[in-house]
N, C-alpha and C positions, 0 to 999 in steps of 0.2 A: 439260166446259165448263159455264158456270154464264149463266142469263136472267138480264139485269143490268135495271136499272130501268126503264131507256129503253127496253124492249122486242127489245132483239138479243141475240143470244150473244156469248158471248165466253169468253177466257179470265181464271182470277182472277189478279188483279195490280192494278196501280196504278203512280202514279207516285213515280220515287224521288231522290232530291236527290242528285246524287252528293258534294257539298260536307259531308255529313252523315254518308252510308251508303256502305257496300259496294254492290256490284250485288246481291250475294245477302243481303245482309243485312237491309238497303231489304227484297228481292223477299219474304225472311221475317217481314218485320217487318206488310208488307201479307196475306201467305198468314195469319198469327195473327190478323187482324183477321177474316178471312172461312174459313179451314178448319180453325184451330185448330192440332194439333199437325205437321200436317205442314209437314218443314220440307228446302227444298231445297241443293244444295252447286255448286259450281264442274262438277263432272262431270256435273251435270245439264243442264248447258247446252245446247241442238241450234241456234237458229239466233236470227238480229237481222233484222228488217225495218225498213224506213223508209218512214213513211208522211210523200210531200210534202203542199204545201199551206200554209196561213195559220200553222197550227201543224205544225210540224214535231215529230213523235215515231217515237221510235226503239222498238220496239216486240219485246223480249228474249223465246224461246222455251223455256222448260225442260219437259222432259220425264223421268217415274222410272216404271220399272216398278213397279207394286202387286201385293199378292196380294187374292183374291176381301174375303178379312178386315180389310185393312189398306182398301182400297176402300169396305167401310162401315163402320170407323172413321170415316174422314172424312168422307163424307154424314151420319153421324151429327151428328159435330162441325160441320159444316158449318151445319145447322139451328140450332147454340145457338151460332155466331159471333153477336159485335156486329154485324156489316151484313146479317145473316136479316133478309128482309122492309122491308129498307129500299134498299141499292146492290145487293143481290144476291137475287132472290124465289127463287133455287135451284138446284142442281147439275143436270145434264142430260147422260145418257147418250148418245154417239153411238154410231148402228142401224151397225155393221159388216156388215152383210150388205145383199144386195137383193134383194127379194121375184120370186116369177115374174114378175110383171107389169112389170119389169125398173123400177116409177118406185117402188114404196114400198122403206121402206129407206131406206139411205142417199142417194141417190138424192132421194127427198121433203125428208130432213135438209137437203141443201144449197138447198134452196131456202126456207130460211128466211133474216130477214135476220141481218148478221155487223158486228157494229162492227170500222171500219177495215180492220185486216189479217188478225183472226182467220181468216177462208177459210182465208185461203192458207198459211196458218200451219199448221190443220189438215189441208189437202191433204199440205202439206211435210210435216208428224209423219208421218202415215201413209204417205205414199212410204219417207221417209228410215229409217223404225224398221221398216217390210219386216211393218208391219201389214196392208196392202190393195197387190196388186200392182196395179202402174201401169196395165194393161189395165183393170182393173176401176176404179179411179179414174178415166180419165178417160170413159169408159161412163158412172158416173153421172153427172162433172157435163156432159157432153153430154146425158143423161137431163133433169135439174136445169134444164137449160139452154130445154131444148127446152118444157119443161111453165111454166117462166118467161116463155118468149114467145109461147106460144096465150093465157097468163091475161090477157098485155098487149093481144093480137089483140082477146077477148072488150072488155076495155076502152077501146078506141081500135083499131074497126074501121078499114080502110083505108076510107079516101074514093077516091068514083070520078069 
């Protein structure tokens, strides 16, 4: 995932004209902009969300297996894209594990904020590619969940 300007995660992409581009063409044309060489195909596809709303966007999921090497490649390239330190301050590892104390980890991760649909986007990947079983997903973001709403508590005690 990649800290995008505004302060949330997200996934790299952007928006793609379809009157102009491919889905994946568009999708490659933006990944050169911010990771450089890699570059994605029709079978990398996993899933489409739609986020309603004022603006309406449809919000394309691809996912590729990496090796450790091919991995920092891209963090490498990713640093000397054109939107380094400007749309994009940097690549950002998700913690696949959770600590004993059952909230760091991943766990802690999701309680960062997520532009749009990224979450769920990332829940999906990791269900659907049989990265993190579903017992363990939903643990954390009940974890996630739960440390989100004592921070809200400390802020906005209940009135009596």
């Amino acid at each position: 995932m990649q800290m995008r300007f505004d302060g949330l995660l997200g996934f790299p992409g952007g928006f793609v004209d379809r009157r102009f581009w491919s889905l994946e063409d568009g999708l490659n044309r933006v990944l050169g902009l911010g990771l450089g060489g890699l570059r994605l195909t029709e079978a990398d596809y996993l899933s489409s969300h739609l986020t309603e709303g004022p603006h309406r966007v449809v919000a394309h999921l691809y996912a590729r297996q990496l090796t450790l090497e091919q991995l920092h490649a891209v963090e490498i390239s990713a640093v000397h894209s054109r939107d380094h330190g400007l749309e994009v301050l940097g690549l950002v590892r998700v913690p696949l594990y959770t600590q004993k104390d059952r909230a760091g980890g991943f766990p802690n991760f999701l309680s960062n904020a997520f532009v749009s649909t990224a979450k769920c986007q990332l829940l999906f990947a990791l269900q659907a590619l049989h990265m993190m079983p579903a017992e363990k997903l939903a643990e954390a973001v009940a974890a996630a969940t739960e440390k989100q709403k004592k921070a809200l508590e400390k802020l906005l005690p209940a009135s009596s």
